[in-house]
PyMOL CGO cylinders between C-alpha atoms (Angstrom):
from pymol import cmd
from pymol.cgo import CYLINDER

trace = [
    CYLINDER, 0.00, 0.00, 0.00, 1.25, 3.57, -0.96, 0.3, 1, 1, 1, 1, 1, 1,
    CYLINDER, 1.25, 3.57, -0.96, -0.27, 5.33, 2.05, 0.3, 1, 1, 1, 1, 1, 1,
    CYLINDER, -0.27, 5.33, 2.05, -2.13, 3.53, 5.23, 0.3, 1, 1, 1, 1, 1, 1,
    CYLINDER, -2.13, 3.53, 5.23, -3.23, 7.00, 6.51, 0.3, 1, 1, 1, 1, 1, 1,
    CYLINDER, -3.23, 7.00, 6.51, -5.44, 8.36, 3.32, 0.3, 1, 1, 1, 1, 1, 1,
    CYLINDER, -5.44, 8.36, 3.32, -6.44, 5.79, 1.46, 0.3, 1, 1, 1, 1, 1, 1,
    CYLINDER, -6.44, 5.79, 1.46, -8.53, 6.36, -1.53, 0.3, 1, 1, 1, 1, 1, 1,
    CYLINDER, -8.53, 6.36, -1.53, -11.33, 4.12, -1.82, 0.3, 1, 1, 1, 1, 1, 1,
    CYLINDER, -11.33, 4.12, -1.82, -12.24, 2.54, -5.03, 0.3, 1, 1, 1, 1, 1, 1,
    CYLINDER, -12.24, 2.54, -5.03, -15.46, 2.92, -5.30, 0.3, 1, 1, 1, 1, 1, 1,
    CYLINDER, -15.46, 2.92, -5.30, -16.74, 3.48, -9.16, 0.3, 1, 1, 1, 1, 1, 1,
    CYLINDER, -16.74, 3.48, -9.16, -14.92, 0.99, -11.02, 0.3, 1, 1, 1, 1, 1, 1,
    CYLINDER, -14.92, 0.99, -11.02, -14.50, -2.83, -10.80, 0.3, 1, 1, 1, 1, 1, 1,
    CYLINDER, -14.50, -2.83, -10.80, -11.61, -4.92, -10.70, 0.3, 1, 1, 1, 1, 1, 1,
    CYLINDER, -11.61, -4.92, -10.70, -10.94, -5.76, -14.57, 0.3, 1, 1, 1, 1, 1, 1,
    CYLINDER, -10.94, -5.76, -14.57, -11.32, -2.36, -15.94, 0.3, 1, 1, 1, 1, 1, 1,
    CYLINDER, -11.32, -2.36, -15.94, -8.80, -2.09, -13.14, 0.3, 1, 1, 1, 1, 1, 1,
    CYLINDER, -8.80, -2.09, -13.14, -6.71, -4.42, -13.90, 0.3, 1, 1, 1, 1, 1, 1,
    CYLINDER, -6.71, -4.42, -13.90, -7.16, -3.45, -17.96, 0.3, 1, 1, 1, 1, 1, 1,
    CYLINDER, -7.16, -3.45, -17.96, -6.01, 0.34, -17.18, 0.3, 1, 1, 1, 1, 1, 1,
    CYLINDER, -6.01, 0.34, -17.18, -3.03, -0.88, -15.47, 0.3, 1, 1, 1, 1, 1, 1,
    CYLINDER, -3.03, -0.88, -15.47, -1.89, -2.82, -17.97, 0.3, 1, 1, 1, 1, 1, 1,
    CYLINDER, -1.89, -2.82, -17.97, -2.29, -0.02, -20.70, 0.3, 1, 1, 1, 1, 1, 1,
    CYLINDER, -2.29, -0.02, -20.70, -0.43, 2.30, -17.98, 0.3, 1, 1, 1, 1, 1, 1,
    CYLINDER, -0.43, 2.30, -17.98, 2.45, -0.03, -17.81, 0.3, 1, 1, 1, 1, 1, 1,
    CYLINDER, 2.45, -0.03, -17.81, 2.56, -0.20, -21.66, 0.3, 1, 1, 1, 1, 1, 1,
    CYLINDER, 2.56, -0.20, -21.66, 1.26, -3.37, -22.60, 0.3, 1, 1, 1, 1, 1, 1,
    CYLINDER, 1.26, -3.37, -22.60, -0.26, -3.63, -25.98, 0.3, 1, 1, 1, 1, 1, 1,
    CYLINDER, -0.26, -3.63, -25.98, -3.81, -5.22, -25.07, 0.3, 1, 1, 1, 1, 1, 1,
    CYLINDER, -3.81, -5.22, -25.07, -7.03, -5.80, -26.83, 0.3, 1, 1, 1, 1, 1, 1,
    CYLINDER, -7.03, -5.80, -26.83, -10.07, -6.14, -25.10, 0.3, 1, 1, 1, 1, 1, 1,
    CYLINDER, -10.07, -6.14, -25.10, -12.34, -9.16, -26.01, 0.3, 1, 1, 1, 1, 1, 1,
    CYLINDER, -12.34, -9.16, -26.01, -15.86, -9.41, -25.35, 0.3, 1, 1, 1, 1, 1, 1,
    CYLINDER, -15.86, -9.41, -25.35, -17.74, -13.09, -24.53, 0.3, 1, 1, 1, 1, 1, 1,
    CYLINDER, -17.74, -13.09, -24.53, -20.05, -14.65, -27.16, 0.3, 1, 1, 1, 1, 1, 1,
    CYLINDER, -20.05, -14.65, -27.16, -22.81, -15.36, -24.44, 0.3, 1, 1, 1, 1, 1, 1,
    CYLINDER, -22.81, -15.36, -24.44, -23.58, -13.31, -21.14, 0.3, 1, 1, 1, 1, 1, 1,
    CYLINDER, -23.58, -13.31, -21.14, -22.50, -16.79, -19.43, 0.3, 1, 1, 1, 1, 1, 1,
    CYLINDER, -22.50, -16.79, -19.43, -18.83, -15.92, -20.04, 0.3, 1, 1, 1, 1, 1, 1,
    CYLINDER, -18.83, -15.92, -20.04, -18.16, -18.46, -23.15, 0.3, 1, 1, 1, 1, 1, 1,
    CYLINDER, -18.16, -18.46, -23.15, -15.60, -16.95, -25.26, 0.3, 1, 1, 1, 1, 1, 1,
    CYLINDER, -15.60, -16.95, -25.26, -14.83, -17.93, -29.12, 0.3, 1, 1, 1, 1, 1, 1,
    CYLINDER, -14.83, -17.93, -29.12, -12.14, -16.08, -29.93, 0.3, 1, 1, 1, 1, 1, 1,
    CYLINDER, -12.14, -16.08, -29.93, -12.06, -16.52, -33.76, 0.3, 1, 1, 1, 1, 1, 1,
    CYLINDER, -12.06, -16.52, -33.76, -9.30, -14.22, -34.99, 0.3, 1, 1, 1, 1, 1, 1,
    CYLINDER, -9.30, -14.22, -34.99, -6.69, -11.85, -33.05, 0.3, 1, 1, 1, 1, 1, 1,
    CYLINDER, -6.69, -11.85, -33.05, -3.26, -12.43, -31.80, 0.3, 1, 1, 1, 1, 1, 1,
    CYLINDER, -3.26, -12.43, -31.80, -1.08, -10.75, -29.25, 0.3, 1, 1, 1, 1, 1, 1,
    CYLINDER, -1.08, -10.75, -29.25, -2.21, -9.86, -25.98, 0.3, 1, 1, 1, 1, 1, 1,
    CYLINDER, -2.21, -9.86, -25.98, -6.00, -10.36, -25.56, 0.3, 1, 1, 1, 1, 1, 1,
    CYLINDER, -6.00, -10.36, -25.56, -8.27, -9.16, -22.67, 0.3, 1, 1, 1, 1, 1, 1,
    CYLINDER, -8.27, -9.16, -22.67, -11.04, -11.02, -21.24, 0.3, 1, 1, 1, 1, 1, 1,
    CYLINDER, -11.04, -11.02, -21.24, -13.81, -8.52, -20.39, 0.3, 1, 1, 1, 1, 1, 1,
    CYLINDER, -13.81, -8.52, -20.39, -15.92, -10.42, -17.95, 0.3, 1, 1, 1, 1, 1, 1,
    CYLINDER, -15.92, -10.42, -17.95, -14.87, -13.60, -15.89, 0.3, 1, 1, 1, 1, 1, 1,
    CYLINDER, -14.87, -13.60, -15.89, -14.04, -16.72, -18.16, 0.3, 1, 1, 1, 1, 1, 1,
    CYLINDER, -14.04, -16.72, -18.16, -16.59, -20.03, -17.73, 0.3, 1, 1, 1, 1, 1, 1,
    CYLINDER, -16.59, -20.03, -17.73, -15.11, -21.52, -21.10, 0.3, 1, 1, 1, 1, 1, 1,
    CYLINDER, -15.11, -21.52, -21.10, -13.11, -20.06, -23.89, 0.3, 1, 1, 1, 1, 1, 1,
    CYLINDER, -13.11, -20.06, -23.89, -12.33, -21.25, -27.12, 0.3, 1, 1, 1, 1, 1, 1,
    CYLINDER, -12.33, -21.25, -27.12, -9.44, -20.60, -29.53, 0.3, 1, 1, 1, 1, 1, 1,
    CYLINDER, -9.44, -20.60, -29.53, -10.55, -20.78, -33.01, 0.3, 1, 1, 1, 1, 1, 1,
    CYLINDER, -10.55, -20.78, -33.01, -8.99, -22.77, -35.90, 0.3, 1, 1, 1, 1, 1, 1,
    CYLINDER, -8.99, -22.77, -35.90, -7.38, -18.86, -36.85, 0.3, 1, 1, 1, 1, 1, 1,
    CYLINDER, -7.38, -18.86, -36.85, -6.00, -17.89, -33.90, 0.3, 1, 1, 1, 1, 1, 1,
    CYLINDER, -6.00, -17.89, -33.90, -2.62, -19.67, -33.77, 0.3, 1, 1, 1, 1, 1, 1,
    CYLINDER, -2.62, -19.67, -33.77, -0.65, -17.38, -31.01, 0.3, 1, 1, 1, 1, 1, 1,
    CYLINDER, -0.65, -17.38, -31.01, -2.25, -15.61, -28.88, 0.3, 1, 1, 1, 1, 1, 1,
    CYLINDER, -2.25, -15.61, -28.88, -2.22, -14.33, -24.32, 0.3, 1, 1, 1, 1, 1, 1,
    CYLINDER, -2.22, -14.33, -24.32, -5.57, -13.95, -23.45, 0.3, 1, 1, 1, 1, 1, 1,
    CYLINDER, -5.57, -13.95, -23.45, -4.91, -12.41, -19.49, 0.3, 1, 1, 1, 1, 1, 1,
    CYLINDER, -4.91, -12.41, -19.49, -8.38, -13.58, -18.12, 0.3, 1, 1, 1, 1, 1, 1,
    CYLINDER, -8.38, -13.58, -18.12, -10.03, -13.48, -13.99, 0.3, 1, 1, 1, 1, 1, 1,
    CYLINDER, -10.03, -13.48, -13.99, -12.00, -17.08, -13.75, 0.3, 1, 1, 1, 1, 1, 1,
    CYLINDER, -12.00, -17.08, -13.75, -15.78, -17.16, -13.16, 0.3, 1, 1, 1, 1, 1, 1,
    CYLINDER, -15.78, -17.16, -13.16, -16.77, -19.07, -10.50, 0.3, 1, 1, 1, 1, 1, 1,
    CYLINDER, -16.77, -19.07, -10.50, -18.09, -21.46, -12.85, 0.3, 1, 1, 1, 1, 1, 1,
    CYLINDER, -18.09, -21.46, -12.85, -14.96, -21.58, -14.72, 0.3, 1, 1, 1, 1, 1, 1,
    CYLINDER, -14.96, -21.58, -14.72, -15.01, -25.04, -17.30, 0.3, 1, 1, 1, 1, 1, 1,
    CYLINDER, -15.01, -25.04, -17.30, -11.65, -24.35, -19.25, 0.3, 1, 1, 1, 1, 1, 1,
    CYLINDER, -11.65, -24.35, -19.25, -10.22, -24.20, -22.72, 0.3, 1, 1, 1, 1, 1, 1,
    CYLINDER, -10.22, -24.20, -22.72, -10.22, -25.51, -26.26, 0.3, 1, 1, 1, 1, 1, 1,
    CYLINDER, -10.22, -25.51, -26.26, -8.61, -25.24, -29.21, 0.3, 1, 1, 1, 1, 1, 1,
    CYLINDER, -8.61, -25.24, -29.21, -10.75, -25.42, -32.24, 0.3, 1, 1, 1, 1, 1, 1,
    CYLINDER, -10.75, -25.42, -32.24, -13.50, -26.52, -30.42, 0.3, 1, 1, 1, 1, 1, 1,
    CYLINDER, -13.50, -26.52, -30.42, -11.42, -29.71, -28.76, 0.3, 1, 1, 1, 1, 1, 1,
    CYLINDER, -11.42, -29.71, -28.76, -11.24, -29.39, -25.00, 0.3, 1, 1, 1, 1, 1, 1,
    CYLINDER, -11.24, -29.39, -25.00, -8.00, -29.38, -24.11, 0.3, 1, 1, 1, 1, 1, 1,
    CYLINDER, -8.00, -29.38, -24.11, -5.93, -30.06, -20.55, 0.3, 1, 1, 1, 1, 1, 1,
    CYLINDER, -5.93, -30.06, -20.55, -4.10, -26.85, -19.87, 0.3, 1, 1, 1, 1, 1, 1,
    CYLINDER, -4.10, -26.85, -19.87, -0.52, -26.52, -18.67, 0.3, 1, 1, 1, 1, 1, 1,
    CYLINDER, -0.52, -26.52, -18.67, 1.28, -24.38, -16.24, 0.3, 1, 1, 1, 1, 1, 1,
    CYLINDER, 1.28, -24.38, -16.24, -0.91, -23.38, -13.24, 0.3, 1, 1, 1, 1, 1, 1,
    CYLINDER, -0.91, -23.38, -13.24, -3.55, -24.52, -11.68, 0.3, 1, 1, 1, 1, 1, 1,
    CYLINDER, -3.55, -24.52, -11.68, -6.82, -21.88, -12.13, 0.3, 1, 1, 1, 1, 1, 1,
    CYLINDER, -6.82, -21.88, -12.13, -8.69, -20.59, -8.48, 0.3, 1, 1, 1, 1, 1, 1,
    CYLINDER, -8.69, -20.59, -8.48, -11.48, -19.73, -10.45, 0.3, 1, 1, 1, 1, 1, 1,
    CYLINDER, -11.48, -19.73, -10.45, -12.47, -16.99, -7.45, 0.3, 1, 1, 1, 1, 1, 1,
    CYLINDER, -12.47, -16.99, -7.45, -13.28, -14.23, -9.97, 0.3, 1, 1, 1, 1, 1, 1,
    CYLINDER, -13.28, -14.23, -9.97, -10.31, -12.19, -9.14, 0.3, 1, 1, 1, 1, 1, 1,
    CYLINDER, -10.31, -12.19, -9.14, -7.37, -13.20, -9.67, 0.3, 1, 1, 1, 1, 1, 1,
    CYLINDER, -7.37, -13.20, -9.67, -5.63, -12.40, -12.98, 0.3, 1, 1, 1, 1, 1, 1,
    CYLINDER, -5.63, -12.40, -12.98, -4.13, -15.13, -15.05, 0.3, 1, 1, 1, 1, 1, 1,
    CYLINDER, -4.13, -15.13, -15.05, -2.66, -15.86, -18.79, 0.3, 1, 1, 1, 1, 1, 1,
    CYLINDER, -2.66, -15.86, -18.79, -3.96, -18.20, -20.92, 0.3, 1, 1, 1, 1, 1, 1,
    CYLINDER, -3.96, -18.20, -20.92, -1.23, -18.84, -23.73, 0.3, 1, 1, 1, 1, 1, 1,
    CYLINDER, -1.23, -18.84, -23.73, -1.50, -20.78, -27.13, 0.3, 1, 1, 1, 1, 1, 1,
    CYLINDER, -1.50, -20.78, -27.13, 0.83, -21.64, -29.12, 0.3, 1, 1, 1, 1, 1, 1,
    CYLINDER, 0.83, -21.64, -29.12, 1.67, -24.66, -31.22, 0.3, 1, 1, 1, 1, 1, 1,
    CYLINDER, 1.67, -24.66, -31.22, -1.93, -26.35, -30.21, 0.3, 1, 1, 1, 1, 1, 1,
    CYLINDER, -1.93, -26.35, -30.21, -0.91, -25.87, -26.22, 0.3, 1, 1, 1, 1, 1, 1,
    CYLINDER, -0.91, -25.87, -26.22, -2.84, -23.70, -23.97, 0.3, 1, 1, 1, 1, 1, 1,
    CYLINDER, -2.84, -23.70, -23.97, -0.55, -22.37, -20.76, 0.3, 1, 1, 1, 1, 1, 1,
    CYLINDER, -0.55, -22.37, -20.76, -1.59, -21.17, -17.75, 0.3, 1, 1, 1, 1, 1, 1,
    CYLINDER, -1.59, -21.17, -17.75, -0.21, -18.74, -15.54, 0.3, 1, 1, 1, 1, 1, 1,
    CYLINDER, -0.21, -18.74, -15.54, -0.88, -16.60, -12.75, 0.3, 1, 1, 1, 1, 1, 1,
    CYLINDER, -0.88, -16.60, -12.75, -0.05, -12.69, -13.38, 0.3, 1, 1, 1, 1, 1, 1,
    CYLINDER, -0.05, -12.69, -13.38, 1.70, -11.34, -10.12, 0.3, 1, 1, 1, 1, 1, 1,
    CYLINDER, 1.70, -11.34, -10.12, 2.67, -12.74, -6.70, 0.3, 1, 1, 1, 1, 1, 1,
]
cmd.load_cgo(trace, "trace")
C-alpha cells in the first residue's frame, strides 16, 4: 500500500477495468475481447497478441485462426476451461482458483494452452 493514513477508496470501477487500465499504464499492448454469451463463453475466432477477457471466463475457445495468442483472463466461479478449435483441451502451467479475481494468462501456441498466474 502507498499510504495507510489516506487511502482512496475505489469505489466506481470494478476490478478488470482495473486491472485493464493498469496494464495499458504499464505499456502493454492489449485488446479487449468481449464473450459470445452473457454466461462468459468466449470464441475467440481471430486476433493475436495480448487479448483481454472482459468479464470472468466459464469456457473459452481458440478458433482454428488464432494460432498465437495471451488472453490475461479473472476465472468465473463457474470456470469449465479451454479448447482449441473446439477440442477441450488439458491446460498446462498453473492450476486456475477460479475466485473471480485473480488475474491469469492463458497462452497458445503450437496447439498448447498455458496457464499462468499474473503477479505474486
Amino acid at each position: 500500500m502507498i499510504n495507510k493514513d489516506r487511502i482512496v477508496p475505489v469505489t466506481s470501477t470494478d476490478l478488470l477495468t482495473i486491472y485493464f487500465n493498469t496494464m495499458k499504464l504499464a505499456g502493454t499492448s492489449v485488446t479487449k475481447v468481449s464473450a459470445a454469451d452473457n454466461e462468459g463463453d468466449f470464441a475467440l475466432t481471430s486476433g493475436s497478441g495480448n487479448l483481454f477477457a472482459d468479464e470472468p471466463v466459464q469456457y473459452c475457445d481458440f478458433g482454428e485462426a488464432v494460432t498465437s495468442a495471451v488472453l490475461y483472463f479473472v476465472a468465473a466461479h463457474s470456470y469449465k476451461g479451454f479448447s482449441v478449435a473446439g477440442t477441450v483441451v488439458e491446460t498446462a502451467g498453473t492450476d486456475v482458483d477460479p475466485d473471480a479475481a485473480t488475474l491469469y494468462t492463458a497462452t497458445l501456441a503450437t496447439g498448447t494452452v498455458t496457464i499462468a498466474k499474473v503477479g505474486a
